[in-house]
LUMMARBA-474123 format. One line per 8 residues: number of its first residue (from 1); for each residue x, y, z of C-alpha. Coordinates in nm, 4 decimals. Example, Ala and Ser with C-alpha at 12.3 -4.5 7.8 and 13.67 -1.06 7.14 Angstrom:
1	1.2300,-0.4500,0.7800; 1.3670,-0.1060,0.7140
//
This chain:
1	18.7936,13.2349,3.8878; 18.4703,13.0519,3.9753; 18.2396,13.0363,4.2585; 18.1378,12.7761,4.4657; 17.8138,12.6163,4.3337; 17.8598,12.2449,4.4516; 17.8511,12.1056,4.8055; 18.0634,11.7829,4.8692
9	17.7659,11.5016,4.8399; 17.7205,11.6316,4.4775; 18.0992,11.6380,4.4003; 18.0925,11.2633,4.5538; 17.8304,11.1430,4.3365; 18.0342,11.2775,4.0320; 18.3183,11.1381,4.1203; 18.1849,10.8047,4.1292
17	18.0071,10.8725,3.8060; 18.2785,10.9418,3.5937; 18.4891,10.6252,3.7609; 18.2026,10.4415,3.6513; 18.1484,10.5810,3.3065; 18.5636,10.5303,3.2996; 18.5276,10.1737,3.3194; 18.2390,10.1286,3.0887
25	18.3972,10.3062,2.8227; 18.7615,10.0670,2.8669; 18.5351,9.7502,2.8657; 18.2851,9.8624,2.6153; 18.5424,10.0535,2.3891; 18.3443,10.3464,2.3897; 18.5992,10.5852,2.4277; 18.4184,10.8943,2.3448
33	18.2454,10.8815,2.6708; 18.5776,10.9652,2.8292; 18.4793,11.3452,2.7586; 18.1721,11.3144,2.9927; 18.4069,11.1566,3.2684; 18.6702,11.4122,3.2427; 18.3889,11.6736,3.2638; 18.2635,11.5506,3.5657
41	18.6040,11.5467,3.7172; 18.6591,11.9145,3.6189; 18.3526,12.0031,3.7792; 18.4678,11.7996,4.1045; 18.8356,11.9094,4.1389; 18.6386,12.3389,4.0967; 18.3809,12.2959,4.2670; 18.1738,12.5172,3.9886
49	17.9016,12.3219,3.7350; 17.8328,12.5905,3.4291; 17.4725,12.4560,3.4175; 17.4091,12.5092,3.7619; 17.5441,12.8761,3.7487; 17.2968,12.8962,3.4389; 17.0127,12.8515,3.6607; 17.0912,12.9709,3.9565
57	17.1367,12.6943,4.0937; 17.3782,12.6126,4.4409; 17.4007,12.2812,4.6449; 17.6781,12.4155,4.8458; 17.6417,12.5330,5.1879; 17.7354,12.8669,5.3245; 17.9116,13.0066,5.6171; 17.5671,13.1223,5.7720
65	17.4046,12.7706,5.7102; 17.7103,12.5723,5.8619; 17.6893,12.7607,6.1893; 17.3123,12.6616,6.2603
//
């Protein structure tokens, strides 16, 4: 359904992002901001970021890059 565009460093960061912007909305009571966390942990349980796919972007590796 959608294609790699994320490598694991990048899914990593995200993940710790929307833990962070979890807590921050409990303590703050900002709970709108619990859409940008679950967004984040979309993107990090597919693997796929719309925006990057927008620009063409990738930050995952490939088979022929691994094997170098």
């Amino acid at each position: 359904m959608f294609d790699r565009n994320m490598g694991n460093l990048d899914r990593i960061i995200r993940l710790v992002l929307a833990v962070v912007i979890v807590i921050f909305a409990i303590f703050l009571e900002l709970y709108p901001l619990m859409i940008v966390s679950v967004l984040l942990l979309f993107t990090v349980a597919t693997s796929f970021c719309g925006i990057y796919k927008l620009f063409g972007l990738s930050t995952c590796k490939t088979d022929l890059e691994e094997k170098k």
